[in-house]
N, C-alpha and C positions, 0 to 999 in steps of 0.2 A: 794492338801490341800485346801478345801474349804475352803475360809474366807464371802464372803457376797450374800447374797442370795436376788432375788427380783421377782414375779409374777406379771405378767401386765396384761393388762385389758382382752389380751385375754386366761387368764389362763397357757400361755406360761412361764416355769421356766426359769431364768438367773441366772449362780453360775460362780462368779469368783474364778478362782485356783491360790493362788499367789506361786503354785510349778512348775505349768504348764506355768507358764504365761499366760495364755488364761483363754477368758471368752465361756461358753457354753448355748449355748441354745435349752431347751428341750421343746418342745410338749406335750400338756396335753394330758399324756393316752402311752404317746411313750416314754420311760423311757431306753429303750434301745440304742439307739442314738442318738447325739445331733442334731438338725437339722439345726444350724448355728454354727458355730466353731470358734472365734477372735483372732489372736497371732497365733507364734508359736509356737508349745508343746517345752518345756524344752530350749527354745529360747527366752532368756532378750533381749531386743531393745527400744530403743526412736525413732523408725522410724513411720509412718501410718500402719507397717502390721508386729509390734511388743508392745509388751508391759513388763515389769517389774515390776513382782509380784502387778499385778493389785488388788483393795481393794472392789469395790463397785460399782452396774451397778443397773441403774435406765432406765425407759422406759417412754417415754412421751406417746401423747393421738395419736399424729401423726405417732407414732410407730418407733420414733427417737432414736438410746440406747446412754446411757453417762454413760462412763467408765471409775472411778476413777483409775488412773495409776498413784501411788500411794507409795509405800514403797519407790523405787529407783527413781521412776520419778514424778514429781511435778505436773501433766497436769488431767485436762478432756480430754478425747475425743469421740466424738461423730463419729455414725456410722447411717447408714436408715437399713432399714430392713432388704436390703440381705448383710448388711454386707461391705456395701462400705463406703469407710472412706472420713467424710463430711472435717471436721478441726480438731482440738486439743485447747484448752487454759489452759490459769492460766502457770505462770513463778514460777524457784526456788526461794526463798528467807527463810532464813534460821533466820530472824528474823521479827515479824507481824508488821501489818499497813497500809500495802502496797495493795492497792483493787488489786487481780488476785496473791496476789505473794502467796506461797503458800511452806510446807517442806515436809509435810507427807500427801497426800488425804489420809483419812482413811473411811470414809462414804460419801455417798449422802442421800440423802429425792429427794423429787419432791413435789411440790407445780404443779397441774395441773390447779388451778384457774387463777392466776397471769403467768403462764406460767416460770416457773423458777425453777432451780435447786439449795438448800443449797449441798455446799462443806464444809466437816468438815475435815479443818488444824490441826490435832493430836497434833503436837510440839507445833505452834505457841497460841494451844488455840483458836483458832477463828473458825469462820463460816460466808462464803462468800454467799450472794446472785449473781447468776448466770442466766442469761435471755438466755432461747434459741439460742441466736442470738451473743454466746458469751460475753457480754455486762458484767463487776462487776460491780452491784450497790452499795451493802453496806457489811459491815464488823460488827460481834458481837463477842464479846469476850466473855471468861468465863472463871473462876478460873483452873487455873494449863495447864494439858491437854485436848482438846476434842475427845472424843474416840470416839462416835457413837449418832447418831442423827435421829429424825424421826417428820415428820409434821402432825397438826393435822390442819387439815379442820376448824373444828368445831370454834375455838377458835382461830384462825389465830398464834399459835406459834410452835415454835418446843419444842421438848424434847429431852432434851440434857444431856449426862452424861461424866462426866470427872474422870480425876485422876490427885488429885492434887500434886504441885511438893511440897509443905510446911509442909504435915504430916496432914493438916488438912483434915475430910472427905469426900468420894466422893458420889455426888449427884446425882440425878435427877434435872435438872435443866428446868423450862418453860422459854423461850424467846418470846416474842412478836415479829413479824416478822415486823409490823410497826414500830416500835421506836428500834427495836433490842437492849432492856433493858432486864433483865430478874426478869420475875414477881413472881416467886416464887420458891421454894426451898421443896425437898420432899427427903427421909421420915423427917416429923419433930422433932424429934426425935434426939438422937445421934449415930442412926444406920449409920452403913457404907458399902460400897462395900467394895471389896478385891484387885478384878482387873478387874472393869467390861469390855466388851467388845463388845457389842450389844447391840439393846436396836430397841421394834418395840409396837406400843399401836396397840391392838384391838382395836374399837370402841364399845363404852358402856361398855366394859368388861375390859379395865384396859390396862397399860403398864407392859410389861414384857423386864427381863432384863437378861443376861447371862455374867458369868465369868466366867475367864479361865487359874484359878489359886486356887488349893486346897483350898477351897472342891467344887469348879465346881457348884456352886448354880445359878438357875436360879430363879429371884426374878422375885416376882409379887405384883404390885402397881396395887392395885384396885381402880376404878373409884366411885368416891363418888356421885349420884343423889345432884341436890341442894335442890332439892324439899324434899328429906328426911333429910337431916340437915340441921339447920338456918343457920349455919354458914360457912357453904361450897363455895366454890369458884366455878367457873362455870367449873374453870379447873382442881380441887381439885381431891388432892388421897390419898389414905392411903397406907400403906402396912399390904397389906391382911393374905399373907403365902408364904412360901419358901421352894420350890420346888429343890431338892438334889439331885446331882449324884453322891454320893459319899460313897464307898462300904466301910465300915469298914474293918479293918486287921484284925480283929478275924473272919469276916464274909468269908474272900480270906482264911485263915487257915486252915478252915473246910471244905471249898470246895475243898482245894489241900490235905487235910486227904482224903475225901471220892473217891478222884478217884485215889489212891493209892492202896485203899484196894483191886480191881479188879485183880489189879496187884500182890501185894503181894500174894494173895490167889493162885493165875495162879502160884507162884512161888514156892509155898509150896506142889501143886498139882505135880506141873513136877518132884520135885524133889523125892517126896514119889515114887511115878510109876518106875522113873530111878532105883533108890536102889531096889526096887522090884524086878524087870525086871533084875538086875545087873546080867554080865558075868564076864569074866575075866578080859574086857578091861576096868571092871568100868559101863556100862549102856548097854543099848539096843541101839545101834545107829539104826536101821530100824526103830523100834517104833515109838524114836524122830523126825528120819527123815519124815515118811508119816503122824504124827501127826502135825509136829508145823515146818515142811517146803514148800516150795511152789517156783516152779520153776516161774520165773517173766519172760516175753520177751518184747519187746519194745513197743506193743501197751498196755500193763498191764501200765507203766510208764508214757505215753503219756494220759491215760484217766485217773490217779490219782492226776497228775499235771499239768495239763493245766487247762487255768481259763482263 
């Protein structure tokens, strides 16, 4: 079960499985197996060469990985390239305040400027700055839950989206990463998510956003030029259009009529021929047999179901 996905500088994919407990990593162009492999498969652990339904894996410029371990375990941990394990930080604490303490890792960013890692605390609401070197600096909060998070260069903050716990709606949120305030609030409007749960900006082209809860909408916040409104903010967006996965029940109806008919027809077919065909015992069994039987042996089985 894929939950977070990340591409680093060298085109290389990272996909955390929080079924597998492991994180995997693929080579651009070699899709067929992973070329570094972290955890064990279908094996939960809080050890260095375990993990618990891990959330979120980020890659520095040094080619360091930091992997949010995460649902069950409260920690970063960091890995080098082939996969050997440096340290581990961040403690449970199951209420915020606390620099490092942490409930749920649910996302990373990476800040490659400042050399640092944002940790987003799901339960507690926050987002920790993290220095390579293990080190919490600081602590930003944000209304309710924080689900998912992502940095922009540009404008030194993150974008942050939650789910609040009051009923009130869930945002898009900019944070300043100097003063860890947050500078504004998007879409402005009384639009709302449902349940978002990721959340990553193009640059110049917008933030996009996905939920994962009926009707499965992948929104997109477009990025507003300042120079084409006065009024715009350097980090301003709109929401542009909303992008749907989600197949209507008249649309599933007619596609489970139409591959019936194949069938039905097949059934109206055999039956006419049989009565045709009929002897004493009721039908033609040889017909039936060398028409619509077929002796199977065990390599026929082996190459229809194996995958």
């Amino acid at each position: 079960m894929p939950h977070g996905v990340y591409v680093d500088h060298h085109g290389n994919v990272f996909v955390t499985d929080v079924a597998r407990h492991q994180v995997l990593k693929y080579e651009e162009g070699k899709w067929e197996e992973p070329a570094l492999v972290l955890g064990e498969k279908f094996v939960p652990g809080t050890d260095d060469a375990h993990f618990c339904k891990p959330t979120s894996v980020v890659v520095n410029a040094d080619d360091f990985i930091f992997v949010g371990d995460g649902y069950c375990n409260a920690r970063v941990v960091k890995f080098n390239k082939h996969g050997k394990f440096i340290a581990e930080y961040g403690s449970l604490a199951e209420e915020g305040g606390k620099l490092g303490g942490m409930y749920v890792v649910h996302d990373l960013t990476i800040n490659h400027g400042d050399r640092v890692v944002y940790v987003a605390d799901r339960e507690n609401g926050q987002i920790h700055t993290m220095s390579y070197k293990s080190e919490f600096t600081a602590i930003a909060s944000v209304p309710g839950k924080a689900y998912a998070i992502d940095f922009i260069a540009e404008t030194r903050s993150i974008a942050a989206v939650n789910i609040s716990d009051h009923g009130s709606p869930s945002k898009v949120m900019m944070i300043d990463v100097d003063s860890n305030n947050i500078t504004a609030v998007f879409p402005h409007n009384d639009s709302s998510f449902v349940m978002p749960h990721a959340i990553t900006r193009l640059k110049n082209i917008g933030i996009y956003l996905g939920e994962i809860k009926s009707p499965f909408t992948i929104w997109k916040l477009s990025e507003v030029p300042p120079e084409r409104e006065t009024n715009a903010r350097k980090s301003d967006f709109k929401l542009l259009n909303v992008i749907t996965s989600q197949i209507p029940l008249s649309f599933v109806i007619v596609l489970i009529a139409l591959a019936c008919i194949p069938v039905i027809y097949l059934t109206i077919v055999v039956v006419i021929r049989c009565r045709r065909r009929s002897s004493g015992d009721g039908f033609d069994r040889k017909w039936v047999s060398e028409n619509f039987c077929r002796d199977y042996d065990s390599s026929d089985e082996e190459e229809d179901f194996s995958f």
